[in-house]
C-alpha positions in Angstrom: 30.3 -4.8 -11.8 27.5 -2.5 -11.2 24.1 -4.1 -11.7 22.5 -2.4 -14.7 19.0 -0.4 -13.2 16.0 -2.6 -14.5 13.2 -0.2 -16.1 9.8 -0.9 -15.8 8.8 0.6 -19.0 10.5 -1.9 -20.4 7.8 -4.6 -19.2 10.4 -7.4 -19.4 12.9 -6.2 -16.5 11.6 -7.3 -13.5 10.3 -10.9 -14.9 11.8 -13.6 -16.3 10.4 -16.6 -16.0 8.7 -17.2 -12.4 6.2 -20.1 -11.0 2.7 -20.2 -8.5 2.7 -23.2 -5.9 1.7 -26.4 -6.6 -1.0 -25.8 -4.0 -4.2 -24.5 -5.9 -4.6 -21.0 -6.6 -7.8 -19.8 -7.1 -7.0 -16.8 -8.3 -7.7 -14.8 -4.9 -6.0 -17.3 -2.1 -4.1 -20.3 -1.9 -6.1 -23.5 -1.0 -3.8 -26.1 0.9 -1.8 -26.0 3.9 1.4 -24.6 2.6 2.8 -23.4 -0.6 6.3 -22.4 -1.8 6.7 -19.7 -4.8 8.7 -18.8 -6.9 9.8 -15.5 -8.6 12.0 -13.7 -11.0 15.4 -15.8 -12.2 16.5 -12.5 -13.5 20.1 -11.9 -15.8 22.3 -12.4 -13.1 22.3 -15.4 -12.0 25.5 -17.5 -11.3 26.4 -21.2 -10.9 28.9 -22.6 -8.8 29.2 -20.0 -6.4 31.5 -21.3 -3.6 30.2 -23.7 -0.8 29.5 -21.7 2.2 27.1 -20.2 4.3 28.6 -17.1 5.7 28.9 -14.6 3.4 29.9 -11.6 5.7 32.3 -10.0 4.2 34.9 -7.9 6.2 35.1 -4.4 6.6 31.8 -4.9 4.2 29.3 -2.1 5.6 25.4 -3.3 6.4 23.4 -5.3 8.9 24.2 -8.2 9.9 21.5 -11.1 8.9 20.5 -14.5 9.3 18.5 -16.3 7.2 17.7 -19.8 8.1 14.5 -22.2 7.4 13.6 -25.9 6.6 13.8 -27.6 3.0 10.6 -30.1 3.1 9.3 -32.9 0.9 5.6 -32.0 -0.8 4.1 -33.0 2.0 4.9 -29.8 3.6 6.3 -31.2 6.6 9.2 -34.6 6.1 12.2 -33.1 6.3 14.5 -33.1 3.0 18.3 -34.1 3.8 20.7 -32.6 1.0 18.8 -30.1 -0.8 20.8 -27.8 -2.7 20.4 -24.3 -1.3 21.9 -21.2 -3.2 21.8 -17.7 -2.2 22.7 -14.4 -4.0 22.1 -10.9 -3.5 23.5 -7.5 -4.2 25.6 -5.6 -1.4 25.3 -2.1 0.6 25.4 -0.2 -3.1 22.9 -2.3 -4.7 25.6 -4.0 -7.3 25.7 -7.9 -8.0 29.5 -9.2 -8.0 29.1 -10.5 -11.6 32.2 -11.3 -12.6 35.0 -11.6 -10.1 36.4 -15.0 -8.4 35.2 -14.0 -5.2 31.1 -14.4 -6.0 30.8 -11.8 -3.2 27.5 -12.1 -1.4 26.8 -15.5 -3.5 27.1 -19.0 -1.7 26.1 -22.4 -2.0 24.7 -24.8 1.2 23.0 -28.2 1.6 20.2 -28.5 4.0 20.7 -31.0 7.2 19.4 -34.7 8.2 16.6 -32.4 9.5 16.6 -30.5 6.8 17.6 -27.3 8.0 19.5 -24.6 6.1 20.8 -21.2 6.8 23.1 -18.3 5.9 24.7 -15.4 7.4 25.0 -12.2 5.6 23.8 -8.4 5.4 20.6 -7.3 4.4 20.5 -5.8 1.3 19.0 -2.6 -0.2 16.8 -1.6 -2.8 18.7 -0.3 -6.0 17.6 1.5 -9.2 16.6 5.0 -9.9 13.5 7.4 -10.0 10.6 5.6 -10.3 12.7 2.3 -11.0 13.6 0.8 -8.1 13.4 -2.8 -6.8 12.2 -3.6 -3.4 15.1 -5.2 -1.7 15.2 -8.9 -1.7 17.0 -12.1 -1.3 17.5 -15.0 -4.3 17.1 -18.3 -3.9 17.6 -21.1 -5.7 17.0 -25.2 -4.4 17.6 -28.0 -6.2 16.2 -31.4 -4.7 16.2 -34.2 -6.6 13.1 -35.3 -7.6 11.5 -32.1 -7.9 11.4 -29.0 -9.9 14.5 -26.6 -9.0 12.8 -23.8 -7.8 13.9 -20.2 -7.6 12.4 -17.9 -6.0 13.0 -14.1 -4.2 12.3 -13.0 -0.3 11.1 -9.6 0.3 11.1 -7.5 3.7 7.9 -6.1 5.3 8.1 -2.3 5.4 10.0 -1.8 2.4 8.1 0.9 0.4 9.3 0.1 -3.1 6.9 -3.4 -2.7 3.6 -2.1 -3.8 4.8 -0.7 -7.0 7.1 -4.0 -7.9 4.8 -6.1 -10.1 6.8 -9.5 -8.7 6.8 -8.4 -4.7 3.4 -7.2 -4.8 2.2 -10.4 -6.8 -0.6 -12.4 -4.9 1.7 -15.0 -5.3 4.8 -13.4 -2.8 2.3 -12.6 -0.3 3.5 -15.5 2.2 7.4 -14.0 0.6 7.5 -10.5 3.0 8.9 -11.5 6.0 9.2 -9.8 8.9 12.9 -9.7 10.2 12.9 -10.2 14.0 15.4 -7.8 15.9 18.0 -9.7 17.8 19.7 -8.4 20.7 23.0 -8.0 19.7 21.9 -5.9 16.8 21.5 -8.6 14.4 18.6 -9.5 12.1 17.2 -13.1 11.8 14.4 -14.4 9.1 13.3 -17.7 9.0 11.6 -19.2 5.5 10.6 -22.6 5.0 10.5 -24.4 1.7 8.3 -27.2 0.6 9.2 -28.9 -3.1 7.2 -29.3 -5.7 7.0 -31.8 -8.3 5.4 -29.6 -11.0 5.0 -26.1 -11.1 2.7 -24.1 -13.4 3.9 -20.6 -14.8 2.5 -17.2 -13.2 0.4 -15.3 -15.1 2.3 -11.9 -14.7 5.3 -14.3 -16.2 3.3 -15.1 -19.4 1.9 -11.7 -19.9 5.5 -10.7 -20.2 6.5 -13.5 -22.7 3.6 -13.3 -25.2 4.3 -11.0 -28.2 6.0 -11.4 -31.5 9.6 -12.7 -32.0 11.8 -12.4 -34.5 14.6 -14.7 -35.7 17.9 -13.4 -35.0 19.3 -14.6 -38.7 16.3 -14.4 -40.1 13.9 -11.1 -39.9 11.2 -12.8 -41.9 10.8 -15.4 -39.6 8.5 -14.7 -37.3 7.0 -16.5 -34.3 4.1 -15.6 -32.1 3.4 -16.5 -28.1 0.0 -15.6 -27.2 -1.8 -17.1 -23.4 -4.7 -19.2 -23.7 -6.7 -20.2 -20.4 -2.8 -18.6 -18.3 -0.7 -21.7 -20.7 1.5 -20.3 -23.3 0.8 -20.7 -26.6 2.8 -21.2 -29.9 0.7 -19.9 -32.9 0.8 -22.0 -35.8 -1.6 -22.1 -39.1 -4.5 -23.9 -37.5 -4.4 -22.4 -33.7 -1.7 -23.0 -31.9 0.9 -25.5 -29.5 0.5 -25.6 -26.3 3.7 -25.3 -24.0 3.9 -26.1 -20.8 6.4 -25.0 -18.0 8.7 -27.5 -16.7 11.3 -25.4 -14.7 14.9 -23.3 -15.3 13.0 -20.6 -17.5 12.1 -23.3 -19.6 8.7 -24.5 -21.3 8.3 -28.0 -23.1 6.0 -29.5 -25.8 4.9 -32.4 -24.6 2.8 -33.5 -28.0 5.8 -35.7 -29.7 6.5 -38.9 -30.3 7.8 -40.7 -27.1 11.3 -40.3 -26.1 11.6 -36.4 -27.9 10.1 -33.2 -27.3 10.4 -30.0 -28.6 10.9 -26.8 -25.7 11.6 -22.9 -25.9 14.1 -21.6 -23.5 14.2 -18.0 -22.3 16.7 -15.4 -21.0 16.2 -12.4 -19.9 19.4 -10.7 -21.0 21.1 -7.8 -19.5 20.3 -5.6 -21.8 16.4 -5.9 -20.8 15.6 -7.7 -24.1 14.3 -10.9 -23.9 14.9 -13.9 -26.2 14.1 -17.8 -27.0 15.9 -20.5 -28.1 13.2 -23.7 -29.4 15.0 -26.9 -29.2 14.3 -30.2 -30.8 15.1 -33.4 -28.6 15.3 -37.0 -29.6 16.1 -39.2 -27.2 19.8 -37.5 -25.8 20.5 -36.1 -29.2 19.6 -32.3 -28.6 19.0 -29.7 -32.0 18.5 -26.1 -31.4 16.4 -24.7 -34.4 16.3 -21.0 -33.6 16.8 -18.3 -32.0 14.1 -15.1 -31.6 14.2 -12.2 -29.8 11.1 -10.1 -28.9 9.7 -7.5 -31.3 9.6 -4.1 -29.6 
């Protein structure tokens, strides 16, 4: 299945939901010793994709790539044994296998007793058209428990669609352009270490693409507005407004309930390049999805 081009004009396409590092960011650098972030989920993401780490596929036309690193505790340096690694990206034509049984160019890993992860596969290439086009990248996605999953994208240094990709030129991905080293056999090899984070806070070029009006799905007179206050977003009510906090998997929580229940939106950036939420009710396990809205153009 061909990927469907993103378009800018949009301004949903190229962000979903997407996270800075629980290292403090000041706005202009990071301040700490090392910092993991993450970026765009985007519409096409699949679970369970098979257990492997080579993804070559043959007779499959493109460099040959591998891309290995370190999973780490918040600490930024004990190694994390078991971490869930998955990796997905598009192939030689700039499609996504979204569909078939193979998961072509998608696989699943699990870091090392040291820690270590790493995959072999192609590098891929930017896709889109015009003035659309995404820098090429790699997705990731780790899931350690006790921490928030996080997903993020890895970029490659000399790729000229960066600087107009508002993700991949983000502040935030600086430390994500990475520098593939030539190998002698005419391979590729990028390393990219990952420290865990136990919170992470939403990135403002993510909430300035979710703020806006909604509309219920069922019902067009039921309105609700997201708006940013102090880079948190906000649900507007009749006094001000709720304040929602992000807690991971595109999804944003209300923590002021009584204990035991919480109310949370969940978004999706849908293929179409529309973008919706669902706002859940929880009570203890019993879950109760009260709408659905889908942004106002």
């Amino acid at each position: 299945m061909k990927r469907r081009d993103f378009l800018f004009n949009t301004g949903l396409s190229v962000v979903a939901i997407s996270a800075s590092s629980f290292i403090k960011f000041d706005g202009k650098h990071f301040i700490g010793d090392c910092e993991t972030t993450s970026d765009i989920l985007g519409p096409y993401y699949r679970p369970n994709s098979p257990i492997r780490n080579n993804l070559f596929i043959k007779g499959e036309q493109g460099t040959l790539i591998e891309l290995s690193g370190i999973i780490k505790h918040d600490d930024c340096k004990t190694p994390y044994k078991n971490a869930k690694v998955e990796l997905w990206h598009c192939d030689n034509k700039g499609q996504y296998d979204n569909t078939s049984t193979e998961f072509r160019f998608r696989g699943t890993t699990f870091s090392d007793d040291t820690g270590n992860y790493s995959f072999n596969t192609i590098v891929p290439v930017p896709y889109g058209s015009g003035n659309d086009i995404r820098p090429a990248h790699f997705h990731l996605m780790i899931t350690a428990e006790g921490y928030q999953p996080l997903v993020t994208q890895l970029y490659f240094s000399g790729d000229k669609y960066i600087a107009k990709d508002p993700a991949a030129s983000s502040l935030t991905s600086k430390r994500r352009i990475l520098k593939p080293q030539n190998l002698k056999d005419g391979t590729k090899k990028i390393i990219y270490d990952v420290s865990m984070s136990i919170s992470l806070a939403a990135e403002a070029v993510a909430i300035d693409k979710l703020i806006g009006v909604y509309t219920n799905i069922k019902d067009a007179n039921n309105k609700k507005e997201l708006f940013k206050k102090d880079n948190d977003l906000w649900l507007k009510n009749e006094v001000f407004g709720e304040n929602y906090r992000y807690i991971g998997n595109n999804t944003f929580e209300y923590p002021g309930e009584p204990a035991g229940s919480y109310a949370s939106l969940q978004f999706e950036l849908m293929a179409s390049g529309d973008i919706k939420f669902t706002i859940k009710d929880v009570w203890g396990s019993t879950v109760n999805p009260v709408g659905v809205y889908l942004k106002d153009k």
